[in-house]
PDB file as gemmi writes it, atoms N, CA and C in Angstrom:
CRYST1    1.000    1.000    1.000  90.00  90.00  90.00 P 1                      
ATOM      1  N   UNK A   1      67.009 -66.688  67.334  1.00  0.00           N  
ATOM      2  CA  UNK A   1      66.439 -67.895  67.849  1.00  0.00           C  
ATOM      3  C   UNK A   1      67.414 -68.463  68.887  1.00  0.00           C  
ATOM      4  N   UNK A   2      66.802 -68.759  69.892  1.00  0.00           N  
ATOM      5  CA  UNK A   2      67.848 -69.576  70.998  1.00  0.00           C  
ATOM      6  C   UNK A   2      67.365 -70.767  71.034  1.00  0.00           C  
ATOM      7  N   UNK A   3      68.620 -72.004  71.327  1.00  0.00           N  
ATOM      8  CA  UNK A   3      67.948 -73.145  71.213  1.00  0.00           C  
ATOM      9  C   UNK A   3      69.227 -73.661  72.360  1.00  0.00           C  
ATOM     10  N   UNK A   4      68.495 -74.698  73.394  1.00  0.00           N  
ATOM     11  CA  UNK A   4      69.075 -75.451  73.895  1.00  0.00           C  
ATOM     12  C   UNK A   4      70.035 -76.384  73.421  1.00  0.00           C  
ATOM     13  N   UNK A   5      71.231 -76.684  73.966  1.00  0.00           N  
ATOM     14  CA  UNK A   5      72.606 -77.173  73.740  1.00  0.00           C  
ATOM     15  C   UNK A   5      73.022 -78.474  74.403  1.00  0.00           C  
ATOM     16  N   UNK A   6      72.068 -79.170  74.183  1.00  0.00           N  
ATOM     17  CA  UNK A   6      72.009 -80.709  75.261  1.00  0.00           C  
ATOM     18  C   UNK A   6      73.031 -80.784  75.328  1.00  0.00           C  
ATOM     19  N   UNK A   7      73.763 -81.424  73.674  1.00  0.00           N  
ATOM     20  CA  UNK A   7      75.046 -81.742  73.348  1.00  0.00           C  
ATOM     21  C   UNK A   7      76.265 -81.189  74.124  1.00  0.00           C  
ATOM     22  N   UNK A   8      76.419 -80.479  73.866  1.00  0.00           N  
ATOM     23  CA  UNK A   8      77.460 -79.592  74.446  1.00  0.00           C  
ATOM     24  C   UNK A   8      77.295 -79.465  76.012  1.00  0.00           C  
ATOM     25  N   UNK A   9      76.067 -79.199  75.967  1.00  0.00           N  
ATOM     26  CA  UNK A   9      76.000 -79.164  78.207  1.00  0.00           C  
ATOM     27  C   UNK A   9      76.734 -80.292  78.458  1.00  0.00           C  
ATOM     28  N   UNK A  10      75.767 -81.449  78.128  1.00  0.00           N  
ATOM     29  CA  UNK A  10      76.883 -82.685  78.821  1.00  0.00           C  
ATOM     30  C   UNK A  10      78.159 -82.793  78.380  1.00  0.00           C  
ATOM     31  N   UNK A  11      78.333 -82.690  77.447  1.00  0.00           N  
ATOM     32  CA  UNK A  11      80.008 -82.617  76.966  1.00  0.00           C  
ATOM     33  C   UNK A  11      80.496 -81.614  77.975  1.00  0.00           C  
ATOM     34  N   UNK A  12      80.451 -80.439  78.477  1.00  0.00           N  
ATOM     35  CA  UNK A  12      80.903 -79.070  79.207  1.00  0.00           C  
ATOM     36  C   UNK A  12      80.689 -79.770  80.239  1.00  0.00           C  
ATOM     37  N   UNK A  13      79.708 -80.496  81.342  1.00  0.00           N  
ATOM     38  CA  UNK A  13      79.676 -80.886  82.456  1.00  0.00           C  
ATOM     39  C   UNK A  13      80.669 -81.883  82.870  1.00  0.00           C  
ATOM     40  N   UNK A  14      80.842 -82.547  81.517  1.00  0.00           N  
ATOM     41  CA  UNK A  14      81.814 -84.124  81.566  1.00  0.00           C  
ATOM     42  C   UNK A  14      83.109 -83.410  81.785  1.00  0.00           C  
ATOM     43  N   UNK A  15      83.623 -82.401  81.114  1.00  0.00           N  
ATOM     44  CA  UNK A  15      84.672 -81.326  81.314  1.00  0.00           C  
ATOM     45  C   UNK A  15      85.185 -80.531  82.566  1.00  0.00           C  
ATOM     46  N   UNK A  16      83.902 -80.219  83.397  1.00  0.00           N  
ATOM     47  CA  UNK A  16      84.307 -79.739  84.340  1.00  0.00           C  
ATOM     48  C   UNK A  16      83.682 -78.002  84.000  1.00  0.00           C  
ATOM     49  N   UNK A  17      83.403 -77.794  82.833  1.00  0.00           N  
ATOM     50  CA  UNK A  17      83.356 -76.109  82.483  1.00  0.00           C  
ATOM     51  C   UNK A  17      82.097 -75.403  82.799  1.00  0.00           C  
ATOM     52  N   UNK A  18      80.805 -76.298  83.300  1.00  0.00           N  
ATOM     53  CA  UNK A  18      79.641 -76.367  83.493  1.00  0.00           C  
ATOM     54  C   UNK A  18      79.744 -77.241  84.461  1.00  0.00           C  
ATOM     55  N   UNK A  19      78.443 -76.318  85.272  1.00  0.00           N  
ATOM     56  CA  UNK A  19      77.884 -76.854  86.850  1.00  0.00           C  
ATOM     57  C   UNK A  19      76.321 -77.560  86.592  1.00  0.00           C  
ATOM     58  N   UNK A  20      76.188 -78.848  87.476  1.00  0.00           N  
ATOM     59  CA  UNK A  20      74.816 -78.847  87.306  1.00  0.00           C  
ATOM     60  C   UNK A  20      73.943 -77.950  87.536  1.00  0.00           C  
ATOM     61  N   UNK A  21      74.069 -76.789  88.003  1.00  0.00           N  
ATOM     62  CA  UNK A  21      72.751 -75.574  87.379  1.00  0.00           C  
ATOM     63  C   UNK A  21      72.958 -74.907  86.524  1.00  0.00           C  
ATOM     64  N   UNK A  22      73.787 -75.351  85.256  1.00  0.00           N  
ATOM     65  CA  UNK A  22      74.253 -74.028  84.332  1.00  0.00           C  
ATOM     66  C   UNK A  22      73.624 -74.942  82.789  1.00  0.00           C  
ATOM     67  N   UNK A  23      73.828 -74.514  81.744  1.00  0.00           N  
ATOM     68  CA  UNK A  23      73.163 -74.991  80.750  1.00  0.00           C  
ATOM     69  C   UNK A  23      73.786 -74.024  79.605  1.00  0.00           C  
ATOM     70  N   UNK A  24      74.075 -74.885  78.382  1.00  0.00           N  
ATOM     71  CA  UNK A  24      74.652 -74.462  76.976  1.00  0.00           C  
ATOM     72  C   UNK A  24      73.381 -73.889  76.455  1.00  0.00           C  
ATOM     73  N   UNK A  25      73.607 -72.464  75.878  1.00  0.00           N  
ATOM     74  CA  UNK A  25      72.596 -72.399  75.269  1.00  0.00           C  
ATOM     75  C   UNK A  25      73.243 -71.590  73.751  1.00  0.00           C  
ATOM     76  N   UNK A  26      72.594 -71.594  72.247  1.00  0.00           N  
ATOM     77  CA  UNK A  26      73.539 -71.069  71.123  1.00  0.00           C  
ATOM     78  C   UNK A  26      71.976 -70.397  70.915  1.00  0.00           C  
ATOM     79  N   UNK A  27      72.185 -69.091  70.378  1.00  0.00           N  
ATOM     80  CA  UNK A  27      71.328 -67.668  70.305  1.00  0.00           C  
ATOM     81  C   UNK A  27      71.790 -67.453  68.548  1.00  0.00           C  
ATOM     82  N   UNK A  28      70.946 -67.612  67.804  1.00  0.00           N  
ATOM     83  CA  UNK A  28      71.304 -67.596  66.273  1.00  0.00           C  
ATOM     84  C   UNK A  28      70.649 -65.934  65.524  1.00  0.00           C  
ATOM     85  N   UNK A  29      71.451 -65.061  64.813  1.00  0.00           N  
ATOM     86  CA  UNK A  29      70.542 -64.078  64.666  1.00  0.00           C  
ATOM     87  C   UNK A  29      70.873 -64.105  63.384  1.00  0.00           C  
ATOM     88  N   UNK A  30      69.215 -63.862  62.388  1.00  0.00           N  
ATOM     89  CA  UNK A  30      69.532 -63.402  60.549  1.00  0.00           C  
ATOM     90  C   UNK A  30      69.673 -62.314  60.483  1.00  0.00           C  
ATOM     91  N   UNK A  31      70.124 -61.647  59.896  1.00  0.00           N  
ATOM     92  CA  UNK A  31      69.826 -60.035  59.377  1.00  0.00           C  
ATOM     93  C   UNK A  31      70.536 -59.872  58.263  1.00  0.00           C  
ATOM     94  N   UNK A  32      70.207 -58.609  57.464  1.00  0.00           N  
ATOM     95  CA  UNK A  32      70.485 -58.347  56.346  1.00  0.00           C  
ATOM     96  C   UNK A  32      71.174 -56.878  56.485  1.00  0.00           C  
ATOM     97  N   UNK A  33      72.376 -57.057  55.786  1.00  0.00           N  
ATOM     98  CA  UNK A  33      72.968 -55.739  56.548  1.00  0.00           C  
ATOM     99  C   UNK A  33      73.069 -54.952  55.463  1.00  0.00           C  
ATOM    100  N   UNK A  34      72.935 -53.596  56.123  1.00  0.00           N  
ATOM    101  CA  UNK A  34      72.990 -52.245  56.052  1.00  0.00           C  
ATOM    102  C   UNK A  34      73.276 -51.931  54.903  1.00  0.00           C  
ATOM    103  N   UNK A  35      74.848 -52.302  54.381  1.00  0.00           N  
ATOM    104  CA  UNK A  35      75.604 -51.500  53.146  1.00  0.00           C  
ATOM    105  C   UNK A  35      76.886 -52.245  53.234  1.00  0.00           C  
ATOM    106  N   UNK A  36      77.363 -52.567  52.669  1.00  0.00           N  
ATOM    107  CA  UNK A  36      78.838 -52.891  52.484  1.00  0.00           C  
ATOM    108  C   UNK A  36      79.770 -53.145  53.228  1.00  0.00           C  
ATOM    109  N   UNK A  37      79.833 -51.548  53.770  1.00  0.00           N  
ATOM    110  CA  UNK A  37      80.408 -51.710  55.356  1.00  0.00           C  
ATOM    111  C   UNK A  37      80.052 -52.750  56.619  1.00  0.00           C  
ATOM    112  N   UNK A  38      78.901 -52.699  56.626  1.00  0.00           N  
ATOM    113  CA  UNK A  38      77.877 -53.582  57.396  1.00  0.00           C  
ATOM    114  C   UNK A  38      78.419 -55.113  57.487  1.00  0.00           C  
ATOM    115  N   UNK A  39      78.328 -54.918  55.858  1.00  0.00           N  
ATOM    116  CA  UNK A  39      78.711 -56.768  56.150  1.00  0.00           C  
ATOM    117  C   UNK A  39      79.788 -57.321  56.134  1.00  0.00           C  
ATOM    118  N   UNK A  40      81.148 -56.245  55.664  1.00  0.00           N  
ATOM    119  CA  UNK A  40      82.291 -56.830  55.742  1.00  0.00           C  
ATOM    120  C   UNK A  40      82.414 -56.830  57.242  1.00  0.00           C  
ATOM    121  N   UNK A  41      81.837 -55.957  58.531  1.00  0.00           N  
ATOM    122  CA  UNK A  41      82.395 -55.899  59.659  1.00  0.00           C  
ATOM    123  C   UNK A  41      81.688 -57.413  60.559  1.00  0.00           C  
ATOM    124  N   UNK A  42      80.426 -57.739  59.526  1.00  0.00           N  
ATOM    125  CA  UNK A  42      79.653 -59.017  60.395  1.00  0.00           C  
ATOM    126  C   UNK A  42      80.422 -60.483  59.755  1.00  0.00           C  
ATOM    127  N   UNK A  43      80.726 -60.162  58.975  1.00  0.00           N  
ATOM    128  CA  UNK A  43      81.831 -61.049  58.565  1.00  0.00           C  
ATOM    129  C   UNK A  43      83.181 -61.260  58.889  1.00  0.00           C  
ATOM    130  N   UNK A  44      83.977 -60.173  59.388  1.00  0.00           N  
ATOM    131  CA  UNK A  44      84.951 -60.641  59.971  1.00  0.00           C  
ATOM    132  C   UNK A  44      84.390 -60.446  61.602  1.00  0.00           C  
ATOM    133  N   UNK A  45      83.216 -60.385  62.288  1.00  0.00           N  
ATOM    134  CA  UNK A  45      82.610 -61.234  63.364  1.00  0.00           C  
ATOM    135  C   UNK A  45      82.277 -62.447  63.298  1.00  0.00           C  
ATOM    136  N   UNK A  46      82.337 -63.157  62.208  1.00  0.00           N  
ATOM    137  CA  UNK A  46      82.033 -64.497  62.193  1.00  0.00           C  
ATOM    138  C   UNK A  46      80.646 -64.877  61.377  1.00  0.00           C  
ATOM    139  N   UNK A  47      79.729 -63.864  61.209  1.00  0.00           N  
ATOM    140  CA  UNK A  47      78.944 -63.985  60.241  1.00  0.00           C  
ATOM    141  C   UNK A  47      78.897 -64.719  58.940  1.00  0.00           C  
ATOM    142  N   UNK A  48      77.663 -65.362  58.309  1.00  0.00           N  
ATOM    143  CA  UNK A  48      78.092 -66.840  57.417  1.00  0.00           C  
ATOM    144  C   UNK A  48      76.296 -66.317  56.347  1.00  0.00           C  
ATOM    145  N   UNK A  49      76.681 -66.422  55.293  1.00  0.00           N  
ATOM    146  CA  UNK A  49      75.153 -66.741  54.813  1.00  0.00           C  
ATOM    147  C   UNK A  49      74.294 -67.524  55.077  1.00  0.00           C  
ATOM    148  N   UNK A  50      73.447 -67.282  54.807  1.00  0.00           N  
ATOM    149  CA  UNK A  50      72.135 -68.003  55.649  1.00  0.00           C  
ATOM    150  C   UNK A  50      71.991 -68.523  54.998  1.00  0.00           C  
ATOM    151  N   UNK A  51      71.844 -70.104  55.332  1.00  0.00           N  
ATOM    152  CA  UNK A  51      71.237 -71.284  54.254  1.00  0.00           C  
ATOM    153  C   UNK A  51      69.976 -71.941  54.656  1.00  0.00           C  
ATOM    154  N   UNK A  52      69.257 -71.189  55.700  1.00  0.00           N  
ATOM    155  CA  UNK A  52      67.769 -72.054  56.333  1.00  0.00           C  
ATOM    156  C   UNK A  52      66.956 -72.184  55.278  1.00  0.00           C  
ATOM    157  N   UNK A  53      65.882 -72.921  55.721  1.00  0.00           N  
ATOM    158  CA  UNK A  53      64.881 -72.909  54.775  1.00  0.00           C  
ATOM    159  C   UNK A  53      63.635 -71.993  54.720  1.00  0.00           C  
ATOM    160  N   UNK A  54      63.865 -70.701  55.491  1.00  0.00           N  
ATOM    161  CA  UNK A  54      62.943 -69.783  56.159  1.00  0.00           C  
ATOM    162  C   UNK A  54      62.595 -68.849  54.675  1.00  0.00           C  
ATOM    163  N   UNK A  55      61.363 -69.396  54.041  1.00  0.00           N  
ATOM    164  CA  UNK A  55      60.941 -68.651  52.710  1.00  0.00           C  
ATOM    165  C   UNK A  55      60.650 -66.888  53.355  1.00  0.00           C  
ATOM    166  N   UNK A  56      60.738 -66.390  54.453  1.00  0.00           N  
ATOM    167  CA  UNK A  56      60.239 -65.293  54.821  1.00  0.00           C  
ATOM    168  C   UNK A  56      61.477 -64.491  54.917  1.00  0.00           C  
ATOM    169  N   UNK A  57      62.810 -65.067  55.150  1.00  0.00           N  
ATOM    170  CA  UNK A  57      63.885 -64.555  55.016  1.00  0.00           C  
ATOM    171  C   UNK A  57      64.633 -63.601  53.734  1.00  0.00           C  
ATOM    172  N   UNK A  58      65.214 -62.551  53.375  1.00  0.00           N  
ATOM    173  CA  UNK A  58      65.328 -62.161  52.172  1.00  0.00           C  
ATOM    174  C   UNK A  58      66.387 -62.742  51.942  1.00  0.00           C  
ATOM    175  N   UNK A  59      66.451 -62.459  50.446  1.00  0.00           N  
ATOM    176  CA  UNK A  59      67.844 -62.982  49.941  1.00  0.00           C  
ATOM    177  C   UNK A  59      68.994 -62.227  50.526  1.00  0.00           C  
ATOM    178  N   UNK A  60      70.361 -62.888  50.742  1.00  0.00           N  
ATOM    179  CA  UNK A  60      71.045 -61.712  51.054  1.00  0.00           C  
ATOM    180  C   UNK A  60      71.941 -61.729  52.594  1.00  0.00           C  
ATOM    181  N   UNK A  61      70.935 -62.444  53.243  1.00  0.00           N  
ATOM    182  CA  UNK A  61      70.992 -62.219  54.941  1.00  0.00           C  
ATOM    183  C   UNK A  61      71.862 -63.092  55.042  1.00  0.00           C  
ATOM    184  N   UNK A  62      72.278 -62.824  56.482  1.00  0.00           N  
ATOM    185  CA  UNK A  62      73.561 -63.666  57.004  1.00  0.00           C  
ATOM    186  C   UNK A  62      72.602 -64.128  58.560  1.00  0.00           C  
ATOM    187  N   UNK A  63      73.759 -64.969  58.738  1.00  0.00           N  
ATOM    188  CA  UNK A  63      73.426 -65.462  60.414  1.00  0.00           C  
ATOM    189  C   UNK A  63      74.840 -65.572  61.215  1.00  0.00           C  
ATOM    190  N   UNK A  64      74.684 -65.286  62.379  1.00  0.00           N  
ATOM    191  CA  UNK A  64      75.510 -65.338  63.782  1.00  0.00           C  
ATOM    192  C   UNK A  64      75.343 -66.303  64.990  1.00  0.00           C  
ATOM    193  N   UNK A  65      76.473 -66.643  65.218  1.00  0.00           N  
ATOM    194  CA  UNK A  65      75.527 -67.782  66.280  1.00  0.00           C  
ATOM    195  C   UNK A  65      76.537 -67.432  67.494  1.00  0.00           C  
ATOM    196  N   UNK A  66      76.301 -67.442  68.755  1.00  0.00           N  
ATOM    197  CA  UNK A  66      76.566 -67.023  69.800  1.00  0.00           C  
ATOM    198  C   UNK A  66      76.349 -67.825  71.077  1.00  0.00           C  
ATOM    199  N   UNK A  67      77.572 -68.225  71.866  1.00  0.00           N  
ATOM    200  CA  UNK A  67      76.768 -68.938  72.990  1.00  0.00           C  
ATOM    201  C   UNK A  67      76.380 -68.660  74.360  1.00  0.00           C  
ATOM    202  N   UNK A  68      75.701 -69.073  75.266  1.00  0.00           N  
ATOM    203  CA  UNK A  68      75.428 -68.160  75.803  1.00  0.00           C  
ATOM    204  C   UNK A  68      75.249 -68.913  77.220  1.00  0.00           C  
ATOM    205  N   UNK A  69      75.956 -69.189  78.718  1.00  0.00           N  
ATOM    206  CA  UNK A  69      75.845 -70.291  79.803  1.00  0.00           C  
ATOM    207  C   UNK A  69      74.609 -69.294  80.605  1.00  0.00           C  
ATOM    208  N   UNK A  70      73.673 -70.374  81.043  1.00  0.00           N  
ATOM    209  CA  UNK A  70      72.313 -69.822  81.651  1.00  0.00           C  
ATOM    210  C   UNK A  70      72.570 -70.415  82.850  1.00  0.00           C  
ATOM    211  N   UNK A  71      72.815 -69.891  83.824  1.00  0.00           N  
ATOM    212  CA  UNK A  71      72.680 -70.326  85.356  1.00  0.00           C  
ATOM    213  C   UNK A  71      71.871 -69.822  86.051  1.00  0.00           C  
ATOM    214  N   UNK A  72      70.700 -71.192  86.751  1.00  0.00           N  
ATOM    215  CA  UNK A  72      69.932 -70.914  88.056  1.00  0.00           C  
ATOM    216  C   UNK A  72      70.424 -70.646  89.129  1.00  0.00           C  
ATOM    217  N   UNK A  73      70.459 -69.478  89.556  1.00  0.00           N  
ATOM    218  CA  UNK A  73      70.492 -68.911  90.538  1.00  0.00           C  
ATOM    219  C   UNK A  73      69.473 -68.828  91.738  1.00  0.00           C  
ATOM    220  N   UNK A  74      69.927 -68.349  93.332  1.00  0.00           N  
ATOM    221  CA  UNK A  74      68.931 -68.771  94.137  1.00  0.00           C  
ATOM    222  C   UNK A  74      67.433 -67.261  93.787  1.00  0.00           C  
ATOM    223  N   UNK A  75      68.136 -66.282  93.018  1.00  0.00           N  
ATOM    224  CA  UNK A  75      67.209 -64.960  92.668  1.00  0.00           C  
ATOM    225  C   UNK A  75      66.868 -64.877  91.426  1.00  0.00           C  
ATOM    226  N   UNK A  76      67.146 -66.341  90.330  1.00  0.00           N  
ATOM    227  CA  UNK A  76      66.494 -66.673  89.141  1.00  0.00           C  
ATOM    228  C   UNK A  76      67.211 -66.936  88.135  1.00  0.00           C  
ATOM    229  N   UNK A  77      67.500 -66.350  86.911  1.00  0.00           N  
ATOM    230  CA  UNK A  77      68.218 -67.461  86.161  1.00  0.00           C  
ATOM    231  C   UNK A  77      69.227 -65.645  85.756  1.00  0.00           C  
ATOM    232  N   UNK A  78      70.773 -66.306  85.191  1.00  0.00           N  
ATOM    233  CA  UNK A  78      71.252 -65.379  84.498  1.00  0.00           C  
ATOM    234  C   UNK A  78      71.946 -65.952  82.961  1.00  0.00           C  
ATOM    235  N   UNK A  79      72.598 -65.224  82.364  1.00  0.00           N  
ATOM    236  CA  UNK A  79      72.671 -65.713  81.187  1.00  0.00           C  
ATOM    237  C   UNK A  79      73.890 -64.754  80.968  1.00  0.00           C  
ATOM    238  N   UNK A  80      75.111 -65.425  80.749  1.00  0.00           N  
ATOM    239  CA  UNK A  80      76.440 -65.102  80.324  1.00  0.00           C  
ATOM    240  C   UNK A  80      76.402 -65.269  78.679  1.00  0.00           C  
ATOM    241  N   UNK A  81      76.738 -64.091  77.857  1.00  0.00           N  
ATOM    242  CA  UNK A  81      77.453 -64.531  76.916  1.00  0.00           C  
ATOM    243  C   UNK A  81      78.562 -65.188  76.639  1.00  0.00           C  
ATOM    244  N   UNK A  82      79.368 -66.033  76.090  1.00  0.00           N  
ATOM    245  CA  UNK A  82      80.391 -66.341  75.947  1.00  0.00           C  
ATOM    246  C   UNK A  82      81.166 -66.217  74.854  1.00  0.00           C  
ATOM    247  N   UNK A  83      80.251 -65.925  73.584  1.00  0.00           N  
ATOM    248  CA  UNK A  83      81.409 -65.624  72.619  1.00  0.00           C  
ATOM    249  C   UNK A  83      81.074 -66.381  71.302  1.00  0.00           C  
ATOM    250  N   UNK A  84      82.026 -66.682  70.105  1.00  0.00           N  
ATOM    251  CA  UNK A  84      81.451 -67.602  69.445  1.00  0.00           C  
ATOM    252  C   UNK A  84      82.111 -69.214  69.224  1.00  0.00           C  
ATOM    253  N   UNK A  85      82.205 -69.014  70.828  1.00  0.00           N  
ATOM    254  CA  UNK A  85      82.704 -70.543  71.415  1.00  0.00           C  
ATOM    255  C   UNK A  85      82.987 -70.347  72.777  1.00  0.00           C  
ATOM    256  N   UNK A  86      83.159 -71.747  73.424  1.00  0.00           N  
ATOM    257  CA  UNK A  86      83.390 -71.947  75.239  1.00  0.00           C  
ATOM    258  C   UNK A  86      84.812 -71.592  74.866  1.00  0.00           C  
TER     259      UNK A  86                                                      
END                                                                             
């Protein structure tokens, strides 16, 4: 799920780290991993159990959150990852 980052844009613009055509955006992913291996490696990525309220979700799953600066460009928009922080 990606969701707009009001918060943080203006905070990042007030900063200087963001341009008025650029925009905070945080990209959230669930998944349920693999085997063992799987999840110790999404965990020391930063991976967290999932506490939503999404009844369609299995037990088990984790989430990631990622941010991501979207700049309009004059040939359309691009989208930088940044990490799991500015």
């Amino acid at each position: 799920m990606a969701e707009a980052a009001e918060e943080e844009t203006k905070q990042l613009r007030k900063e200087g780290t963001l341009g008025e055509t650029e925009w905070a955006v945080s990209v959230s992913t669930v998944f349920v991993p693999g085997n063992v291996d799987a999840r110790e490696m999404a965990l020391a990525a930063g991976a967290v159990p999932y506490e939503g309220g999404d009844p369609t979700i299995p037990t088990g799953a984790y989430e990631t959150t990622r941010w991501v600066r979207i700049t309009q460009a004059a040939d359309g928009w691009r989208g930088e990852l940044t990490g799991t922080s500015w």
